[in-house]
Jmol script that loads the backbone (N, CA, C; Angstrom):
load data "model"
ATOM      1  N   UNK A   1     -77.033 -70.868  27.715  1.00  0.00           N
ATOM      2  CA  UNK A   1     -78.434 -70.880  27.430  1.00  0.00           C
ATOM      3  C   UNK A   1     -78.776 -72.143  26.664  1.00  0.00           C
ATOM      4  N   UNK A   2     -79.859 -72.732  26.984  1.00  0.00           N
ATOM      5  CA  UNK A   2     -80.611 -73.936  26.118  1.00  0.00           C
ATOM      6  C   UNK A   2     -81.777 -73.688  25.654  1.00  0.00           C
ATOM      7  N   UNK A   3     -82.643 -72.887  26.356  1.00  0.00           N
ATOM      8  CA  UNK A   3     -83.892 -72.838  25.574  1.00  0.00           C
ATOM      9  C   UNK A   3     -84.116 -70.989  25.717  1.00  0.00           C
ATOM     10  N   UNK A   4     -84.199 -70.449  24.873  1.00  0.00           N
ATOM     11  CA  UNK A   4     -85.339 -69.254  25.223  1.00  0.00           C
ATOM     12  C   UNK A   4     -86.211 -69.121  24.504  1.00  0.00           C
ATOM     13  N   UNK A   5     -87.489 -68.784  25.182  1.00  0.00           N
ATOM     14  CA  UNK A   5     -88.567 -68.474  24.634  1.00  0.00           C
ATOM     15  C   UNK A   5     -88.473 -66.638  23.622  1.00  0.00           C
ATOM     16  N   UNK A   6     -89.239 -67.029  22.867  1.00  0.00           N
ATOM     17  CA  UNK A   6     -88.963 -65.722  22.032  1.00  0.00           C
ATOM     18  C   UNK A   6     -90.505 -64.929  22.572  1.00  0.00           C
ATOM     19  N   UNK A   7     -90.654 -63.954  22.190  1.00  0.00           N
ATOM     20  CA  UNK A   7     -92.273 -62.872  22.081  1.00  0.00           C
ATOM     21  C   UNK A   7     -93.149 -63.208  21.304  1.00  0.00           C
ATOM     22  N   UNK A   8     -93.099 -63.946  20.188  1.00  0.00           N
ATOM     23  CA  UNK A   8     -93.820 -65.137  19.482  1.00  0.00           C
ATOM     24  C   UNK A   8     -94.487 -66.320  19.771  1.00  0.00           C
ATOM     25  N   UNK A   9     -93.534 -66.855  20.700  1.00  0.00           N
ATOM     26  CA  UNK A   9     -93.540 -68.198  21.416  1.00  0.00           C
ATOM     27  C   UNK A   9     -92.973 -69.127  20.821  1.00  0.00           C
ATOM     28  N   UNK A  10     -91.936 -68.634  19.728  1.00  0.00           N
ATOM     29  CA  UNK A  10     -91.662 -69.568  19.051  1.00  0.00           C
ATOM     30  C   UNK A  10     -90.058 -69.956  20.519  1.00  0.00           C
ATOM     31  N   UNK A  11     -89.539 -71.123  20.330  1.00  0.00           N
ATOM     32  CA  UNK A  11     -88.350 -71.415  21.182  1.00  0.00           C
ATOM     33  C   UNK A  11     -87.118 -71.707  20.478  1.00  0.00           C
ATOM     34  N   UNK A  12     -86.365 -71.263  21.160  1.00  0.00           N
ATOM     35  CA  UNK A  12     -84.816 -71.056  20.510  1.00  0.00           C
ATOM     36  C   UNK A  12     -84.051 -71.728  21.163  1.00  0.00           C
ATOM     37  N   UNK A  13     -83.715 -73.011  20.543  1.00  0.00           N
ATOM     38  CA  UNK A  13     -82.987 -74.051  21.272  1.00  0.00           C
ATOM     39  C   UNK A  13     -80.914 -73.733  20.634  1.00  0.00           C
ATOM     40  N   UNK A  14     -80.239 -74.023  22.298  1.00  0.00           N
ATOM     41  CA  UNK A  14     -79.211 -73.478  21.731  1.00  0.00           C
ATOM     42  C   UNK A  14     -78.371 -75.014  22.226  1.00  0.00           C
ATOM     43  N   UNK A  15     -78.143 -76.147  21.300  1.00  0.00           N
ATOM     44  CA  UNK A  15     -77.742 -77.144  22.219  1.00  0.00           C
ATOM     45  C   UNK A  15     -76.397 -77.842  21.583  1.00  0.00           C
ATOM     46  N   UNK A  16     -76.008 -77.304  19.982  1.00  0.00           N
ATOM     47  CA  UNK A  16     -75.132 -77.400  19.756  1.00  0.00           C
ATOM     48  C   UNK A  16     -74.162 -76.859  19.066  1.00  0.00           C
ATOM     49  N   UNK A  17     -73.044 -76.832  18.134  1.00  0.00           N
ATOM     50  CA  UNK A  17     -72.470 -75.683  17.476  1.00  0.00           C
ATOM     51  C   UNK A  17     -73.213 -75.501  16.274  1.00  0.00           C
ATOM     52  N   UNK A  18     -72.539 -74.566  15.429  1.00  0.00           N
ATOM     53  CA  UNK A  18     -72.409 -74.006  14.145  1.00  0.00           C
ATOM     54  C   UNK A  18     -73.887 -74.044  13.638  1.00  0.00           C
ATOM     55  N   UNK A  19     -74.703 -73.064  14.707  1.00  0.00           N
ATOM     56  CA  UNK A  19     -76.084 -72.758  14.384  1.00  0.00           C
ATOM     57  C   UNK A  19     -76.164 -71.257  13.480  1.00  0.00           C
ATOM     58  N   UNK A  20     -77.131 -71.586  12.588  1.00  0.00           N
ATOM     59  CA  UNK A  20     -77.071 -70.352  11.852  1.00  0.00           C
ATOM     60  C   UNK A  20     -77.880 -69.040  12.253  1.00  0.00           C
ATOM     61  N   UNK A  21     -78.425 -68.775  13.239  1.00  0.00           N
ATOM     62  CA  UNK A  21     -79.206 -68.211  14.373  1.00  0.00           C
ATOM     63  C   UNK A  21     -78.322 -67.668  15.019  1.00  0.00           C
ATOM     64  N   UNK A  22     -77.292 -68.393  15.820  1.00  0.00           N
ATOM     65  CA  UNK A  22     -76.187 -67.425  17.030  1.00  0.00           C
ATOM     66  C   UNK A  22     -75.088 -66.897  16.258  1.00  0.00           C
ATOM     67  N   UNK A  23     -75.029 -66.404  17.320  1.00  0.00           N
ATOM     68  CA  UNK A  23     -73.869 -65.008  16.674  1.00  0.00           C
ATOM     69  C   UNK A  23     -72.861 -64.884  18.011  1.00  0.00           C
ATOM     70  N   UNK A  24     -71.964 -63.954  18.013  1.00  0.00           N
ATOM     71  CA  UNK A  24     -71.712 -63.504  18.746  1.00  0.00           C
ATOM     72  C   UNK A  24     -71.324 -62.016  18.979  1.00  0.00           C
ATOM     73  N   UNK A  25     -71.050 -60.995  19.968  1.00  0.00           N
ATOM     74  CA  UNK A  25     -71.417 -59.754  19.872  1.00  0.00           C
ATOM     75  C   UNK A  25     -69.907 -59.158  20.805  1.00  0.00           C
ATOM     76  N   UNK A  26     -69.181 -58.192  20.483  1.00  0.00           N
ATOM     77  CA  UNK A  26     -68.249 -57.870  21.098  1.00  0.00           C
ATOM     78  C   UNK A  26     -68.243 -56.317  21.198  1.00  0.00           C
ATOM     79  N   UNK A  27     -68.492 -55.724  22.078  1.00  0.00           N
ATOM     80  CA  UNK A  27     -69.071 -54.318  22.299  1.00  0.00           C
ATOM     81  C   UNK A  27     -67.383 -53.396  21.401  1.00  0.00           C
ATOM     82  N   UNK A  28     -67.943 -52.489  20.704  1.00  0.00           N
ATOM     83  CA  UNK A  28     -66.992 -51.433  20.390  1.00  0.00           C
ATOM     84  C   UNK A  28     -65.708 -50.701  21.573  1.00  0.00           C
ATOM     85  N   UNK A  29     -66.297 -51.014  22.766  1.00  0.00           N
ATOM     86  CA  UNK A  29     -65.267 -49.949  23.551  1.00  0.00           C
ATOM     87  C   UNK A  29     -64.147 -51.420  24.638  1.00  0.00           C
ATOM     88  N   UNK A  30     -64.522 -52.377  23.974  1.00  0.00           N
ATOM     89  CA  UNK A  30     -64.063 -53.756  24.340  1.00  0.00           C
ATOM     90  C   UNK A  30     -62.588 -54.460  23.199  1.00  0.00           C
ATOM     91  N   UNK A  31     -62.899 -53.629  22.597  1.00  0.00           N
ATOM     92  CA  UNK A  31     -62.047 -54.200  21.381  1.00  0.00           C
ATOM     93  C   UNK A  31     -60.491 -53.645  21.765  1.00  0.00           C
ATOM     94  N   UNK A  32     -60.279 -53.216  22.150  1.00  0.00           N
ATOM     95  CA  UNK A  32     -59.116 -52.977  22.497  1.00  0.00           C
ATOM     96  C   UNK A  32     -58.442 -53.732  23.411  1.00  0.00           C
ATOM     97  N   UNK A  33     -59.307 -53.910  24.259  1.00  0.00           N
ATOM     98  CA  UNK A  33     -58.864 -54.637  25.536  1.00  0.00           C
ATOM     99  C   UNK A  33     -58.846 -56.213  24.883  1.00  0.00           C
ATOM    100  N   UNK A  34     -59.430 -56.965  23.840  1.00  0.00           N
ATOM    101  CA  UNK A  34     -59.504 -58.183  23.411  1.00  0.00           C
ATOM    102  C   UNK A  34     -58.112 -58.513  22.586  1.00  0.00           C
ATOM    103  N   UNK A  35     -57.805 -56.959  21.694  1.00  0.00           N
ATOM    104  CA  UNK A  35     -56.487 -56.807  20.781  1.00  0.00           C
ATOM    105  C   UNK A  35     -55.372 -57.123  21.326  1.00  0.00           C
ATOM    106  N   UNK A  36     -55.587 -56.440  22.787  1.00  0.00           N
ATOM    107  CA  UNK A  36     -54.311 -56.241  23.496  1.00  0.00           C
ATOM    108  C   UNK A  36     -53.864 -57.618  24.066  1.00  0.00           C
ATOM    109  N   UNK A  37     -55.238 -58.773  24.770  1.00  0.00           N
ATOM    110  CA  UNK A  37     -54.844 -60.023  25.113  1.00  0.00           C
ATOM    111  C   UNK A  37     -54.566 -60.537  23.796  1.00  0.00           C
ATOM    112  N   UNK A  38     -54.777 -60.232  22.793  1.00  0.00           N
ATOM    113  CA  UNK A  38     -54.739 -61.389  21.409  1.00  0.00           C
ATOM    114  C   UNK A  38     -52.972 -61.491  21.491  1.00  0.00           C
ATOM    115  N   UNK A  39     -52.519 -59.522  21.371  1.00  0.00           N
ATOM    116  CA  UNK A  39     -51.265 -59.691  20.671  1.00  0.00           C
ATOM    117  C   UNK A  39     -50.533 -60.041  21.873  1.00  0.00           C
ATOM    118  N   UNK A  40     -50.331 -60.284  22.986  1.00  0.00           N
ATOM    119  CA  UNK A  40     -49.890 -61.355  23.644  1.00  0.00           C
ATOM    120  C   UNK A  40     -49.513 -62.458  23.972  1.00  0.00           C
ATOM    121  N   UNK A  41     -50.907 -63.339  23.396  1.00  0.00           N
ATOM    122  CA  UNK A  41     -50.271 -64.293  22.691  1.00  0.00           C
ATOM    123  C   UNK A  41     -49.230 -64.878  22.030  1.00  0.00           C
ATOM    124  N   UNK A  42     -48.994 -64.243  21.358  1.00  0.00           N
ATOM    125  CA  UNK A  42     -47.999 -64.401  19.933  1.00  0.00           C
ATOM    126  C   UNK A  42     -46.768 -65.345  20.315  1.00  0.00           C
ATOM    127  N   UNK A  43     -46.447 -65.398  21.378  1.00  0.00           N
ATOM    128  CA  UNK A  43     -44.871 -66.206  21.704  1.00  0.00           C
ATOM    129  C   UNK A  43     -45.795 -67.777  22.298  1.00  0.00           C
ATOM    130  N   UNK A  44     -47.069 -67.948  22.533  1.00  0.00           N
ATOM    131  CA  UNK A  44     -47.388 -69.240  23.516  1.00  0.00           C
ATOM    132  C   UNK A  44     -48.026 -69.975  22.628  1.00  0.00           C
ATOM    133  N   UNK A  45     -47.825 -70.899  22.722  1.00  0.00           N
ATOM    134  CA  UNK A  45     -48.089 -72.359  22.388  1.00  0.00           C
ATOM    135  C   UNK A  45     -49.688 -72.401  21.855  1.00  0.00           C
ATOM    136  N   UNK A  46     -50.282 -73.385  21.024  1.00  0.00           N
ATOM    137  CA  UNK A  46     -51.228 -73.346  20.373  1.00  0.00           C
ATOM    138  C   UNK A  46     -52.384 -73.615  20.690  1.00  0.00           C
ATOM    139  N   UNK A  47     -51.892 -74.332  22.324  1.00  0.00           N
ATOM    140  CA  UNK A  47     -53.174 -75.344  23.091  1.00  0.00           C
ATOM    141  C   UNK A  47     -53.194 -74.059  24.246  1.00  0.00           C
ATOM    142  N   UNK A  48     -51.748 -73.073  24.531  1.00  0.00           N
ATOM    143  CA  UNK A  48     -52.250 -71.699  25.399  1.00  0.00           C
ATOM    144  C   UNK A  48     -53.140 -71.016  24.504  1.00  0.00           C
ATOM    145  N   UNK A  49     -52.510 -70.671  23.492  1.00  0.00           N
ATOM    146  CA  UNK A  49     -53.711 -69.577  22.589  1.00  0.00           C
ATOM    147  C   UNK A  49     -55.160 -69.976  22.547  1.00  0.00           C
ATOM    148  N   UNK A  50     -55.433 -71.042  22.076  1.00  0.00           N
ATOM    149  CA  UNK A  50     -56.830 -71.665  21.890  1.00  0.00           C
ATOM    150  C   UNK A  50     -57.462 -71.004  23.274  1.00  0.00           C
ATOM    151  N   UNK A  51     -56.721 -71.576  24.577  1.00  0.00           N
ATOM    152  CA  UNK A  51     -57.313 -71.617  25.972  1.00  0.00           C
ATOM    153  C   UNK A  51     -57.617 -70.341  25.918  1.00  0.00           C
ATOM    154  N   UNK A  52     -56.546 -69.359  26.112  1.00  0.00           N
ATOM    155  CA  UNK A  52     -56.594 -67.701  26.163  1.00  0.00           C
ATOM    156  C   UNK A  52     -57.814 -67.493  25.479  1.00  0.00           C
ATOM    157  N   UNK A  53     -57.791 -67.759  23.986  1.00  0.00           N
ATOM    158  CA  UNK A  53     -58.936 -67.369  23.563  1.00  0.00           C
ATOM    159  C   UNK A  53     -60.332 -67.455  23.715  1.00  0.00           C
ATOM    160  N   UNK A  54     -60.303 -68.728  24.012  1.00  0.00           N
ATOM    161  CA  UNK A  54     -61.499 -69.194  24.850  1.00  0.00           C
ATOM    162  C   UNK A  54     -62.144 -68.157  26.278  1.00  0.00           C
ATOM    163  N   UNK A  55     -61.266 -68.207  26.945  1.00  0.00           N
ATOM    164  CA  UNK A  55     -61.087 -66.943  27.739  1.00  0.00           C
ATOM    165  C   UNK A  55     -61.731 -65.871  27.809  1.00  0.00           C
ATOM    166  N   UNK A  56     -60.928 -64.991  26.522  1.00  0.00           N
ATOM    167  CA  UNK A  56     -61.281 -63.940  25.943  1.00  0.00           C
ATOM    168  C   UNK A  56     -62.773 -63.569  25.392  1.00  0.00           C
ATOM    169  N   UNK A  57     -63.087 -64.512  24.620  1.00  0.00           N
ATOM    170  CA  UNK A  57     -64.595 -64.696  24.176  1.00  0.00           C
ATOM    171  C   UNK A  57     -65.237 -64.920  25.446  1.00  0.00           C
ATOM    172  N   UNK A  58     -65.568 -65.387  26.105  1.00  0.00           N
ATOM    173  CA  UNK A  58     -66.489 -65.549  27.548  1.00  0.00           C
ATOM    174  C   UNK A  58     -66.425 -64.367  28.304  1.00  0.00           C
ATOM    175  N   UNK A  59     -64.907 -64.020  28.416  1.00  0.00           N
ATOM    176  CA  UNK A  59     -64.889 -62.249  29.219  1.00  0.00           C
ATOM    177  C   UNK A  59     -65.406 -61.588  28.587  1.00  0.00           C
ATOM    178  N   UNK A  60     -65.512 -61.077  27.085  1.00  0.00           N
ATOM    179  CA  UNK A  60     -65.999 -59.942  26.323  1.00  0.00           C
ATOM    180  C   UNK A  60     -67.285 -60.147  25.329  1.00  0.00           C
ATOM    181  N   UNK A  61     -67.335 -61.383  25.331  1.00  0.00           N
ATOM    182  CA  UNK A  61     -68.184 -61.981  23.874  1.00  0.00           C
ATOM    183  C   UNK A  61     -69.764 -62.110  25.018  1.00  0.00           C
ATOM    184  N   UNK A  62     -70.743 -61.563  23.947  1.00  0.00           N
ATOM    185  CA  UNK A  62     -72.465 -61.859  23.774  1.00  0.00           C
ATOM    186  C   UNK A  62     -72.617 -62.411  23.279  1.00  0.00           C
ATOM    187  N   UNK A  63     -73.490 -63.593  23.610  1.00  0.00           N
ATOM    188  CA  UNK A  63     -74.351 -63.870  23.083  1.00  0.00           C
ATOM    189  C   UNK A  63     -75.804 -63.562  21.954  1.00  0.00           C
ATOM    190  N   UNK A  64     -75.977 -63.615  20.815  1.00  0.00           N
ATOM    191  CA  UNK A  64     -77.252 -62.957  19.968  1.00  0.00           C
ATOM    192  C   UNK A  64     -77.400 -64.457  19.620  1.00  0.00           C
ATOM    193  N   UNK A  65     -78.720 -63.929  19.433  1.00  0.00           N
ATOM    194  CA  UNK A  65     -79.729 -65.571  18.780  1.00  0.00           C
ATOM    195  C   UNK A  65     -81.077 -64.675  17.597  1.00  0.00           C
ATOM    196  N   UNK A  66     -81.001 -65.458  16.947  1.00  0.00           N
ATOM    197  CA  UNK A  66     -82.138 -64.890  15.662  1.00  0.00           C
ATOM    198  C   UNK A  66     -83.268 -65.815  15.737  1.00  0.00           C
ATOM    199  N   UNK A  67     -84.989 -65.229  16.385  1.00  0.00           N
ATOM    200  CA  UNK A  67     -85.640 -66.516  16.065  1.00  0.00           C
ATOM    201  C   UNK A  67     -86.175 -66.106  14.314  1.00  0.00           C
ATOM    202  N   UNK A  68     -86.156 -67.615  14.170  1.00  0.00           N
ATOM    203  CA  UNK A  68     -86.442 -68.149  13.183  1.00  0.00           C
ATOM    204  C   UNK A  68     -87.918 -67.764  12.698  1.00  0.00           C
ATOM    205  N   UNK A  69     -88.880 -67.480  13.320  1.00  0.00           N
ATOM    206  CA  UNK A  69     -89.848 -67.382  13.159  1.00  0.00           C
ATOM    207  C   UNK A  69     -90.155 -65.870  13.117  1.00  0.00           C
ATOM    208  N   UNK A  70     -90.063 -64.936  13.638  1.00  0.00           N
ATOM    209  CA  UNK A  70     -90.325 -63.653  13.252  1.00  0.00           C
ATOM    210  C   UNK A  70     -89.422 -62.012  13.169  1.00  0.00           C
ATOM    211  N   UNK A  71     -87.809 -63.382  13.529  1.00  0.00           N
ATOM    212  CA  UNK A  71     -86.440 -62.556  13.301  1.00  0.00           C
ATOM    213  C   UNK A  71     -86.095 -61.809  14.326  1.00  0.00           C
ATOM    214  N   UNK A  72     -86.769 -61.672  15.388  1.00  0.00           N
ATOM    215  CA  UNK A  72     -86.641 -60.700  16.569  1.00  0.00           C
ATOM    216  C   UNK A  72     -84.785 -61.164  17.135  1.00  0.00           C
ATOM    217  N   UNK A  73     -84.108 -59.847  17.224  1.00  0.00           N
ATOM    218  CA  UNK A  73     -83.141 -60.458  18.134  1.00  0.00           C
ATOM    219  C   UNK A  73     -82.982 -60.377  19.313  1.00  0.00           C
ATOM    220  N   UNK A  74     -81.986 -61.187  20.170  1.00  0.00           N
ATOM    221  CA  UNK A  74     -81.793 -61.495  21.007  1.00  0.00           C
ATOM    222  C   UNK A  74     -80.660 -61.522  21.886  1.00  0.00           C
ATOM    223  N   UNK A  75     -80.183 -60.185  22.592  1.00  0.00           N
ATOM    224  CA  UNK A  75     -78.969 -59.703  22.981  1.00  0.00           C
ATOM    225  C   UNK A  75     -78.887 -60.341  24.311  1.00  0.00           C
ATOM    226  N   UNK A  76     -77.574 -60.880  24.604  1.00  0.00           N
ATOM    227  CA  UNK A  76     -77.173 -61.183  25.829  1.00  0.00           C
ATOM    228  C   UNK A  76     -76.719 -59.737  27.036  1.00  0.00           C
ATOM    229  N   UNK A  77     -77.629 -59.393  27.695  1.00  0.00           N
ATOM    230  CA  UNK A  77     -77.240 -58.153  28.544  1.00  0.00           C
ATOM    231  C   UNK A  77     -75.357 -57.646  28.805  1.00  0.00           C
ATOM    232  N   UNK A  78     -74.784 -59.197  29.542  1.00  0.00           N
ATOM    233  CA  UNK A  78     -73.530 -58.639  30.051  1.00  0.00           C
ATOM    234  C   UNK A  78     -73.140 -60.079  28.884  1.00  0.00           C
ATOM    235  N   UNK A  79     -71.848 -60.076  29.191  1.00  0.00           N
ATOM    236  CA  UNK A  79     -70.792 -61.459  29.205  1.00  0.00           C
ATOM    237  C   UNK A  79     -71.623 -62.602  29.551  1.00  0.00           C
ATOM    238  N   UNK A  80     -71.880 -63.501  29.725  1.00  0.00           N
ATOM    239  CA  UNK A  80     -72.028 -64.579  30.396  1.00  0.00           C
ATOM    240  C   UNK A  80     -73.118 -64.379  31.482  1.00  0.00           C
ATOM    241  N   UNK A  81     -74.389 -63.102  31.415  1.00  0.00           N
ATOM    242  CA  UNK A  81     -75.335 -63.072  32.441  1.00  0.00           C
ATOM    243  C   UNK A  81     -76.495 -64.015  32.010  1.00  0.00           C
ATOM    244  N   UNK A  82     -76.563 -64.646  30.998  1.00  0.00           N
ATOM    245  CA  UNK A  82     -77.854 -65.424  30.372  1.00  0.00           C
ATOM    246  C   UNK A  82     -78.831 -64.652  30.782  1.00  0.00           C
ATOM    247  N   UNK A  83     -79.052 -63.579  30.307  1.00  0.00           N
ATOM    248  CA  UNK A  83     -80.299 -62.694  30.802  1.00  0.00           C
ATOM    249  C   UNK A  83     -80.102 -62.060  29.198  1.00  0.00           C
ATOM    250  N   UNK A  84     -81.185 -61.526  29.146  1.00  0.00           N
ATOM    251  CA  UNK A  84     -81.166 -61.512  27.579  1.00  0.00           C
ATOM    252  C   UNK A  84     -82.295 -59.918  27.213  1.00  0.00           C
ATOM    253  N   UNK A  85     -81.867 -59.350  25.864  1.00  0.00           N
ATOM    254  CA  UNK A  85     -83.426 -57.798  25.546  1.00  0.00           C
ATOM    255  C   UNK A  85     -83.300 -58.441  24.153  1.00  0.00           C
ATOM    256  N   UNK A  86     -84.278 -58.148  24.098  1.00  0.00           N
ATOM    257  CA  UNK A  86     -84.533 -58.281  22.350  1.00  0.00           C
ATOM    258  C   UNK A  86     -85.012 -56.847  21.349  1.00  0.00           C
ATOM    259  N   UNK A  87     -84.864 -57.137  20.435  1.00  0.00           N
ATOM    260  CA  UNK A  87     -85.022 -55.919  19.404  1.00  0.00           C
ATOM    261  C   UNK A  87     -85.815 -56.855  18.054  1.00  0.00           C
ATOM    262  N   UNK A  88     -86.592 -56.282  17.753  1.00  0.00           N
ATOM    263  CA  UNK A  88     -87.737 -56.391  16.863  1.00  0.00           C
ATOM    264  C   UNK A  88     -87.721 -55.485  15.488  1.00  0.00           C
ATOM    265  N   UNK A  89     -87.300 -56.193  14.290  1.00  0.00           N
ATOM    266  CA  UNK A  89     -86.810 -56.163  12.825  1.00  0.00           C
ATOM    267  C   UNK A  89     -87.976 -54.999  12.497  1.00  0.00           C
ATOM    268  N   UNK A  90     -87.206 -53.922  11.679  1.00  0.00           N
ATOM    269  CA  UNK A  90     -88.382 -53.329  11.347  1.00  0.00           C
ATOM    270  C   UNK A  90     -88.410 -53.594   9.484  1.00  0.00           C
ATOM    271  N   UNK A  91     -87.721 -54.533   8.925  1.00  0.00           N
ATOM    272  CA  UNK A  91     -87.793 -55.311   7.592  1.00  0.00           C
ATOM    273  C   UNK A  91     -88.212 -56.752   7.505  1.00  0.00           C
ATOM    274  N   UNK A  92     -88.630 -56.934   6.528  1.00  0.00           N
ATOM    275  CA  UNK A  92     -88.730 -58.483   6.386  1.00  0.00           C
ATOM    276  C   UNK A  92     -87.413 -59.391   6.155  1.00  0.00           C
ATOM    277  N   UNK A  93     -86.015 -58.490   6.240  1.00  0.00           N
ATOM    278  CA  UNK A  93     -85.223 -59.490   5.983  1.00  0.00           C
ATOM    279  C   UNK A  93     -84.613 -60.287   7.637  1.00  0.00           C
ATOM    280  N   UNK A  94     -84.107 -62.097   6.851  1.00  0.00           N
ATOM    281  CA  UNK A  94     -84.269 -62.473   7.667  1.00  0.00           C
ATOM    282  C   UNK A  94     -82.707 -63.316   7.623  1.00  0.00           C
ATOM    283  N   UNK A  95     -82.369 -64.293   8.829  1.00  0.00           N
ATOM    284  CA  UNK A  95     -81.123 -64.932   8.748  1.00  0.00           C
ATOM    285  C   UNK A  95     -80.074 -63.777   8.869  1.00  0.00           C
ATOM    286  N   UNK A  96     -79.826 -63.016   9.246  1.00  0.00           N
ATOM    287  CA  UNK A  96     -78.901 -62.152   9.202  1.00  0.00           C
ATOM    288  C   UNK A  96     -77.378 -62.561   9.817  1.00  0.00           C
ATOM    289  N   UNK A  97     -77.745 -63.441  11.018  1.00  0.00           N
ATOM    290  CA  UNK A  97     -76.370 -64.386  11.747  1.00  0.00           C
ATOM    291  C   UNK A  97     -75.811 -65.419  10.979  1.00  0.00           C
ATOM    292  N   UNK A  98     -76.423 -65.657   9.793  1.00  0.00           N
ATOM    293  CA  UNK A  98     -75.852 -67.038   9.019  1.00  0.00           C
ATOM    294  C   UNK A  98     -74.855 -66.830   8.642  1.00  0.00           C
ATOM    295  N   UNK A  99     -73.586 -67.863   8.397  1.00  0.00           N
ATOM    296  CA  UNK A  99     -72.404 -67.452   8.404  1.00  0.00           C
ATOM    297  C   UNK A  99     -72.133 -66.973   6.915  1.00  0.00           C
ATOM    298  N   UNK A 100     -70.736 -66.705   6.084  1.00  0.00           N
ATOM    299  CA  UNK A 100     -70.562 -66.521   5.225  1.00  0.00           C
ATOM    300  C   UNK A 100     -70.514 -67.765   4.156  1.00  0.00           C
ATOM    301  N   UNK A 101     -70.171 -68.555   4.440  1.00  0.00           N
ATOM    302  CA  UNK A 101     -70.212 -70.042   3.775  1.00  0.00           C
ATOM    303  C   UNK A 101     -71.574 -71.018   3.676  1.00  0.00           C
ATOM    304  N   UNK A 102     -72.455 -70.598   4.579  1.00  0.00           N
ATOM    305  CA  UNK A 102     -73.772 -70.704   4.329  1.00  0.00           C
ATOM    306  C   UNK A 102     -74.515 -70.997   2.959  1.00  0.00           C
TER     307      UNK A 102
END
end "model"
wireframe off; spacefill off
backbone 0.3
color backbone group
């Protein structure tokens, strides 16, 4: 994704890393199946693991985006469908994807 428009109209540009807006989302009944490629790993090389992992995140990992402007989020339907639902904050709090070091 590069641009989505939010229900605001505000736009949510996604064009490079370590945005404090995206997130990523790994469904509960998925986690197992991510554990199981992780501990696999364990015997391969550092430039396999990275790759695997890479992998792994694209097979199981969502996409979420926070706009900035009225906090609505922004769920990626499947894996990698760039089709997107949103859900609408029923608080004023805001930034919720910002990382911990933030």
């Amino acid at each position: 994704m590069s641009d989505l428009k939010c229900k605001c109209g505000h736009i949510i540009t996604d064009g490079t890393d370590n945005l404090p807006y995206k997130g990523e989302v790994i469904s509960d009944q998925d986690w197992e199946a991510v554990w199981g490629a992780i501990s696999e790993l364990r015997q391969s090389s550092s430039d396999t693991c990275c790759d695997a992992i890479t992998g792994i995140r694209i097979a199981h990992g969502r996409d979420i985006y926070e706009c900035l402007r009225c906090g609505r989020l922004w769920v990626e339907c499947e894996p990698g469908a760039n089709e997107f639902v949103s859900f609408s904050p029923d608080t004023p709090v805001r930034n919720i994807l910002r990382g911990k070091q933030a």
